[in-house]
Steps between C-alpha positions, in 0.01 A plus 500: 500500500466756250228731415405769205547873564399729221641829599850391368377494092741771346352804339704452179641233343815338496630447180885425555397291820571204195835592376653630838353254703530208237813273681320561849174416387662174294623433846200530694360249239738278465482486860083431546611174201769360732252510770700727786146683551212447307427898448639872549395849504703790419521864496870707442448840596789732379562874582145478663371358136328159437747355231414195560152254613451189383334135645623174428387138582214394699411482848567138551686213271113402376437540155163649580628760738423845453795679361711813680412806376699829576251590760574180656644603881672183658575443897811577552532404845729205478737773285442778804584228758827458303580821393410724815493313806829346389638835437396628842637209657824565399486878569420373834718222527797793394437694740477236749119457580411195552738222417399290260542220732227646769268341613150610346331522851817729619378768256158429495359327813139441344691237292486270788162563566174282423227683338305586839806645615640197736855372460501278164535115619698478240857540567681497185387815423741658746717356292452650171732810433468806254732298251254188494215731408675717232591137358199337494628249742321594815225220480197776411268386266556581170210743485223607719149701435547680842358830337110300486525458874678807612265852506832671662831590457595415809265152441675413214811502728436291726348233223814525354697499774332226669463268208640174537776334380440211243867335448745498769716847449804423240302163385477693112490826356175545350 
C-alpha cells in the first residue's frame, strides 16, 4: 500500500539529479516497461544532502492508475521481513540460538496454542520449525489483517501466533 507524505519535498532543486542519476533512472524505467513492478519512489541522500528524488511508474499495471510521485512512501514490509528478520536469524542461528530446525512451539509455546489459549487441535503446527517460517513454507497464510482485530501488543501475539495453518507445512513456499 502506499501513501503520500509531503514533508519529504526538497527545499532546493535538483538540477544534476538528470545527468548523475541518468543510467539509474533509465533503469528504473526500463524496469516499470518490462513489467518487474509497475512503479518506484526514490530518494539518494549523500553526505546528509538530497542528490537525488525522483518517482517513476504507477501504482498498479492500469493505465489509469495514479502515477508515483517522489512523495510516494511504499510498504516495505515484505523487504523488512527479508532483509532484517533474515539477518537476525542468522546472527542467531551463529551463535547457536535456536536451530533452524526447531520446532516453532519449542521457542515460542503460544505457537501451539488456539486463539482462547487451549492447545491448537491442530497438530501440524508442532511441526513447523523456524526454517519453514523464514521460507515461507510453514503453511501460514500468505497474509493476515491481524492488526484490525488486535488492540494489543501482546493481542496481536497471540492472533499471530495462534493463526492457523492453511497448507500442510512444506506443501509450497508462498
Amino acid at each position: 500500500m502506499a501513501s503520500h507524505c509531503t514533508s519529504l519535498i526538497p527545499s532546493k532543486s535538483l538540477p544534476e539529479q538528470e545527468r548523475v542519476f541518468a543510467r539509474a533512472f533509465a533503469l528504473l524505467k526500463q524496469a516499470v516497461q518490462e513489467r518487474v513492478f509497475p512503479g518506484a519512489s526514490l530518494a539518494v541522500v549523500h553526505r546528509g544532502e538530497l542528490a537525488a528524488w525522483r518517482g517513476i511508474g504507477r501504482f498498479t499495471y492500469a493505465p489509469d492508475s495514479p502515477p508515483v510521485t517522489p512523495t510516494t512512501v511504499f510498504d516495505l514490509a515484505s523487504v523488512t521481513k527479508a532483509v532484517a528478520t533474515t539477518a537476525m536469524a542468522m546472527i542467531l542461528y551463529e551463535r547457536g540460538l535456536p536451530s533452524l530446525d526447531q520446532a516453532v512451539v519449542d521457542t515460542l509455546p503460544e505457537f501451539g496454542l488456539a486463539e482462547d489459549g487451549s492447545p491448537s487441535p491442530d497438530p501440524r503446527r508442532r511441526h513447523v520449525t523456524i526454517r519453514m517460517l523464514l521460507a515461507h513454507s510453514s503453511g501460514l497464510a500468505d497474509y493476515a489483517k491481524f492488526f484490525l482485530r488486535a488492540g494489543t501488543g501482546s493481542e496481536l501475539v497471540r492472533l499471530a501466533c495462534s493463526a492457523p495453518l492453511a497448507e500442510p507445512p512444506m506443501h509450497r513456499a508462498c
